[in-house]
Structures are given as C-alpha cells and as structure tokens.
C-alpha positions as CSV (number, residue, x, y, z in Angstrom):
1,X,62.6,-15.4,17.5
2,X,65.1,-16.1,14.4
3,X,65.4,-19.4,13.8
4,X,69.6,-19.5,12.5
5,X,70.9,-21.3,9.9
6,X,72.1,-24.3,11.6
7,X,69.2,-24.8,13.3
8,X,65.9,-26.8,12.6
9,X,62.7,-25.7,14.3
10,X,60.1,-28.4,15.7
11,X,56.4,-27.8,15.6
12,X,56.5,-25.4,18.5
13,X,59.2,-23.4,17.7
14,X,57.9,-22.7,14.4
15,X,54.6,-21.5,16.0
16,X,56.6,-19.3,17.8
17,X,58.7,-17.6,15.5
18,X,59.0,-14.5,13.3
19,X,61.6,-15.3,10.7
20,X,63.6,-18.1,9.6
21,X,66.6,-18.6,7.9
22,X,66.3,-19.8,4.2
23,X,67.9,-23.0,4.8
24,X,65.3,-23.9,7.8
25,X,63.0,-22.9,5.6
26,X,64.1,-25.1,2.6
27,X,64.2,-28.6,5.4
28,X,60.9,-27.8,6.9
29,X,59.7,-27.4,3.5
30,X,61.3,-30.5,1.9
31,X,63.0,-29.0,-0.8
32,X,67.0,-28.4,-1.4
33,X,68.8,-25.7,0.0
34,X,70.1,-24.3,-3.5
35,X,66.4,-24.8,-4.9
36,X,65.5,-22.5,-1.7
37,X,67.9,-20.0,-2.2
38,X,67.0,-20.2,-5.9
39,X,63.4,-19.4,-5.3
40,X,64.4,-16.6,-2.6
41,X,66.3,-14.3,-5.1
42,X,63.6,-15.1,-7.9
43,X,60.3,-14.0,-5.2
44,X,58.6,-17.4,-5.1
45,X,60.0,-17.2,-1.3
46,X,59.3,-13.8,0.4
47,X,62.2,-12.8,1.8
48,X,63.0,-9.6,4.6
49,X,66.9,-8.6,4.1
50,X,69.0,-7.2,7.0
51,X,72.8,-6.7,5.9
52,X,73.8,-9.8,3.5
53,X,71.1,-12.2,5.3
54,X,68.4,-13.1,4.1
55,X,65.2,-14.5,6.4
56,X,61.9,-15.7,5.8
57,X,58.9,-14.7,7.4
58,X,58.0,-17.4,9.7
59,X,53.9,-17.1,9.0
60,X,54.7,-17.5,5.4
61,X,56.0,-21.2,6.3
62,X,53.1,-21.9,8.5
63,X,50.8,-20.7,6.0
64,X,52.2,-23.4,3.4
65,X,52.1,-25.9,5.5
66,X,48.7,-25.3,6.5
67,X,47.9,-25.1,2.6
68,X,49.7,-28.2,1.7
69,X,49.1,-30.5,4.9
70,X,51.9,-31.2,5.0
71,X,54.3,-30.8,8.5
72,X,56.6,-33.8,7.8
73,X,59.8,-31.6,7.7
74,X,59.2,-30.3,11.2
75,X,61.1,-31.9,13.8
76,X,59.1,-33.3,16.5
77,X,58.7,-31.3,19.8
78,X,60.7,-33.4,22.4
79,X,57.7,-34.4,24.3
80,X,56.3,-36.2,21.2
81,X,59.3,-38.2,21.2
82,X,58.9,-41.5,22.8
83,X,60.2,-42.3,26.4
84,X,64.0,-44.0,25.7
85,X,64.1,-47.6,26.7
C-alpha cells in the first residue's frame, strides 16, 4: 500500500502500509515538508527511488514513532472519532 502525496494516513493505515510518500512522512512526523525532503536527499530519511519519486519505507516511520512515543501526527482512525451531534 503507497500512501500518495496528498494523502495522510491514520493509525491503521500506517500499520498497514509499505511506503510512504515523503510529505506523509514529514506530517506524521511533525516536521516541515522542505526539512523532510532535506533530510531525504542527505540519508537521515531512508528513502527507496522508483523513477523521480521518492518513498519511504513505512516500518521506518512506525519504528520512530515507537521510539519517540510519539503518534500525535497520525490522523485518527474514523472510528475513534466521536459520534457527530
């Protein structure tokens, strides 16, 4: 599952993906999109290349998240969400 540019993954989507795109990565991370990309040509972000994109190993994410504790750029699954009055 590639997670596209435009797209934010929740909680479960993340669990369930291979790669994402560097700017999902940068929001779920909590950092800017050009620091992202910065990071991404430099190696601090593992990046896999196919053509001109570039995509992040989705396990890489989880496993800074785990390390950090931090999951507050994930957007909620929808049945987390509360019921709309």
């Amino acid at each position: 599952m590639y997670m596209s540019k435009n797209h934010y993954p929740t909680r479960k989507q993340l669990e369930q993906a291979h790669t994402l795109s560097v700017r999902a990565t940068a929001y779920v991370l909590g950092i800017g999109h050009s620091t992202a990309q910065r990071y991404a040509n430099d190696g601090r972000i593992p990046i896999i290349r196919i053509g001109n994109r570039k995509l992040v190993p989705a396990q890489w994410v989880r496993d800074q998240i785990e390390l950090t504790g931090d999951d507050s750029g994930l957007l909620p699954d929808h049945h987390d969400l509360p019921p709309a009055a």
